[in-house]
C-alpha positions as CSV (number, residue, x, y, z in Angstrom):
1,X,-13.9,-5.7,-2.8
2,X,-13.3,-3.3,-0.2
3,X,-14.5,0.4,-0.3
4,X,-11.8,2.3,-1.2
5,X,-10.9,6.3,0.0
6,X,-8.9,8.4,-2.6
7,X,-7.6,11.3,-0.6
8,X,-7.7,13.2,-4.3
9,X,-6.8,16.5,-5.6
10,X,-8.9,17.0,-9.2
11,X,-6.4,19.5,-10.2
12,X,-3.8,17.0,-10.4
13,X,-3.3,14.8,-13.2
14,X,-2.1,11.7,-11.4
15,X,-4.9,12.1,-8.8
16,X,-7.5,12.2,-12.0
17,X,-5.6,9.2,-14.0
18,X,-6.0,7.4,-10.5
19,X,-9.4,7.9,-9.8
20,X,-10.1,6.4,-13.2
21,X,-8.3,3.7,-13.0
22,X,-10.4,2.7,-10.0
23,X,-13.8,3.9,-11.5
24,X,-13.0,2.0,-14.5
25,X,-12.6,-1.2,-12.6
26,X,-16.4,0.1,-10.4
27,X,-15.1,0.0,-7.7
28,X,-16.7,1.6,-4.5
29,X,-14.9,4.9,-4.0
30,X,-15.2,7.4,-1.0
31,X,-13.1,11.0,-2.9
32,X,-11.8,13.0,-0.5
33,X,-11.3,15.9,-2.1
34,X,-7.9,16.7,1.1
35,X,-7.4,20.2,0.6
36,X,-10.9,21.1,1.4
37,X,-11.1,18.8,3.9
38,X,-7.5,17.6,5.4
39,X,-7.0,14.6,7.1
40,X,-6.7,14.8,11.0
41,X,-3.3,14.2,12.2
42,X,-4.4,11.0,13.5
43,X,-5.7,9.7,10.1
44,X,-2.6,11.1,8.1
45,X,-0.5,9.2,11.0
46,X,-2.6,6.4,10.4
47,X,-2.4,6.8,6.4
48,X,1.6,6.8,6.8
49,X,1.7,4.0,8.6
50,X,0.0,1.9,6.1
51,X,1.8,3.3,3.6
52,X,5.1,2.5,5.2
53,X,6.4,5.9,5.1
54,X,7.4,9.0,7.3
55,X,6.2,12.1,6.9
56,X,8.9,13.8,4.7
57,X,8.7,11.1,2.5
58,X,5.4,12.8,1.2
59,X,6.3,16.3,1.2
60,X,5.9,18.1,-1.6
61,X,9.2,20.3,-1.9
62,X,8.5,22.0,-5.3
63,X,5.8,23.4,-4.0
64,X,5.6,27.0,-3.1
65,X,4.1,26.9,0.7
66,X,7.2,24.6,1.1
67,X,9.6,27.6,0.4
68,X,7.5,30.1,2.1
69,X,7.5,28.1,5.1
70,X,10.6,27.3,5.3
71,X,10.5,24.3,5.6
72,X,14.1,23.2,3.8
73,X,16.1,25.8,6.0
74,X,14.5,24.5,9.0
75,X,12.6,21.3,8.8
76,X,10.3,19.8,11.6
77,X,12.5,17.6,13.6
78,X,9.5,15.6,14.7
79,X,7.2,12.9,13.2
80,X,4.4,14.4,15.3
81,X,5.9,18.3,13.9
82,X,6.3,16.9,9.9
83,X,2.2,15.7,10.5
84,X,1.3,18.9,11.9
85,X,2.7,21.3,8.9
86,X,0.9,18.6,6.8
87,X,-2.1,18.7,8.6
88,X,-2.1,22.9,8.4
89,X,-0.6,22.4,4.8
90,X,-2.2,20.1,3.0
91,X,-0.9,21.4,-0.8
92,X,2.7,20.1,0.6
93,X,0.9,16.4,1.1
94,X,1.9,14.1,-1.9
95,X,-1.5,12.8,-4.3
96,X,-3.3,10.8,-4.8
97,X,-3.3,8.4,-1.3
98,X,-5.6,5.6,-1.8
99,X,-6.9,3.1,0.8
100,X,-9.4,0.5,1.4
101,X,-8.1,0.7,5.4
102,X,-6.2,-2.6,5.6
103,X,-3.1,-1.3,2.9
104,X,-2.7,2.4,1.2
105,X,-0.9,3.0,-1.9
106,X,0.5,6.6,-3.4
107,X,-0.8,6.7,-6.9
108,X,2.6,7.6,-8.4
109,X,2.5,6.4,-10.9
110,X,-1.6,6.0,-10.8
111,X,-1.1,2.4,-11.5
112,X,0.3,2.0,-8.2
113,X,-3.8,1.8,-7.3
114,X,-3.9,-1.9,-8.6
115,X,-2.7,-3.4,-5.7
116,X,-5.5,-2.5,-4.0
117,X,-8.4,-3.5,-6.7
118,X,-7.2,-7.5,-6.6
């Protein structure tokens, strides 16, 4: 089994019911705990594409920063410009991401992870 990478917010309910669905199975897990330490814009870019998604597609609107930026009045028009508010922002970046570098799966809902564990 691959080494996974849980880009993982412990606050977050889904993130923790995520994490132990893959420590329940032992599988090798790297925890990137993403708002302390973002993802560079080349490895959320990278994260996206095996994900199969755009940028928007993991924005989290409900959440305050979202407003305060605002982001709905005048959204990035950009791939590269919706990365770089993620990159800056990283509260506005949907949880949990999980990857074991070949695929990535959003843990919603955390069972989403099982894909990856085989």
């Amino acid at each position: 089994m691959s080494k996974l990478k849980i880009y993982h917010n412990p606050r977050c309910s889904k993130s923790r019911a995520t994490l132990e669905i893959i420590e329940s199975k032992k599988a090798p897990v790297e925890i990137v705990n993403y708002l302390e330490t973002p993802p560079s814009a080349a490895e959320l870019d990278s994260l996206l594409r095996l994900l199969r998604l755009e940028p928007e597609q993991i924005v989290r609107k409900g959440e305050d920063r979202y407003e305060e930026l605002g982001l709905e009045a005048c959204p990035p028009k950009t791939r590269a410009e919706w990365i770089d508010v993620l990159v800056k922002n990283p509260i506005l970046i949907e949880r949990p991401i999980v990857t074991d570098g070949r695929r990535a799966v959003l843990g919603r809902p955390p069972e989403n992870v099982q894909a990856l564990l085989g």
